[in-house]
VMD Tcl script that draws the C-alpha trace (Angstrom):
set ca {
  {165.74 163.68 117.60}
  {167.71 163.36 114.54}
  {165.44 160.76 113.23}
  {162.24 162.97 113.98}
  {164.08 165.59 111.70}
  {164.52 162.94 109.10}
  {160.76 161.68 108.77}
  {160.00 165.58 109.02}
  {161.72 166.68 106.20}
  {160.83 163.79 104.04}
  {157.32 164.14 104.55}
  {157.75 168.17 104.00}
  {159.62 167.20 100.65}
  {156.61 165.58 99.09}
  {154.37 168.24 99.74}
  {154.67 169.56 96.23}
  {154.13 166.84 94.53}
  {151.06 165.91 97.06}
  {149.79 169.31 95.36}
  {150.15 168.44 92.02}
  {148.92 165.40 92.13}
  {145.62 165.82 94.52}
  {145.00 169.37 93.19}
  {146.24 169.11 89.27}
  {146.00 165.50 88.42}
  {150.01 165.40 87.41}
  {150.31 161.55 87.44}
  {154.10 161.75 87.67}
  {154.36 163.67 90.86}
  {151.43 160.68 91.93}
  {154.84 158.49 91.11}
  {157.22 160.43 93.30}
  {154.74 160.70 96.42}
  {154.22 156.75 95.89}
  {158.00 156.24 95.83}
  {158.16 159.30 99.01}
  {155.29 157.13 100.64}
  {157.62 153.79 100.51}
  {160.69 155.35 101.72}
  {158.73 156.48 104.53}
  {157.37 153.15 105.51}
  {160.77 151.89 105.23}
  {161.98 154.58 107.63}
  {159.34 154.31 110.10}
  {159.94 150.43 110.15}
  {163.76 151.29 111.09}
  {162.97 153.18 113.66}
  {160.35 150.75 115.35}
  {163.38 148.22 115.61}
  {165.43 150.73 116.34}
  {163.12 151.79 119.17}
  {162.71 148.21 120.39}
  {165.84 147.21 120.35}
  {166.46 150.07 122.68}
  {164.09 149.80 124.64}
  {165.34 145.77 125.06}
  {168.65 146.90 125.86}
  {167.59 149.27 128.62}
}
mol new
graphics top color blue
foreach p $ca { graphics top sphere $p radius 0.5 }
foreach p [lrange $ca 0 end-1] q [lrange $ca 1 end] { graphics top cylinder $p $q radius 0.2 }
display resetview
């Protein structure tokens, strides 16, 4: 569940800057949740293969 906690607090870590951007129209926070927003894609696509490749060796 480790990796649940990881996506979790990443997500929970842009909220501010989801705020400020969507509410306030800060265009550098809009930077940080588009950098937050790749990391996250990145993460979720190591835990697909991680996933699969358990799932394989199983």
């Amino acid at each position: 569940m480790s990796r649940f906690s990881e996506v979790k607090d990443l997500v929970m870590s842009l909220e501010a800057d989801f705020e400020k951007f969507y509410e306030k129209g800060n265009q550098a926070a809009g930077t940080r949740v588009r950098k937050g927003m790749q990391e996250l894609k990145n993460m979720a696509q190591d835990i697909r293969k991680e996933v699969q490749d358990m799932k394989n060796a199983g």
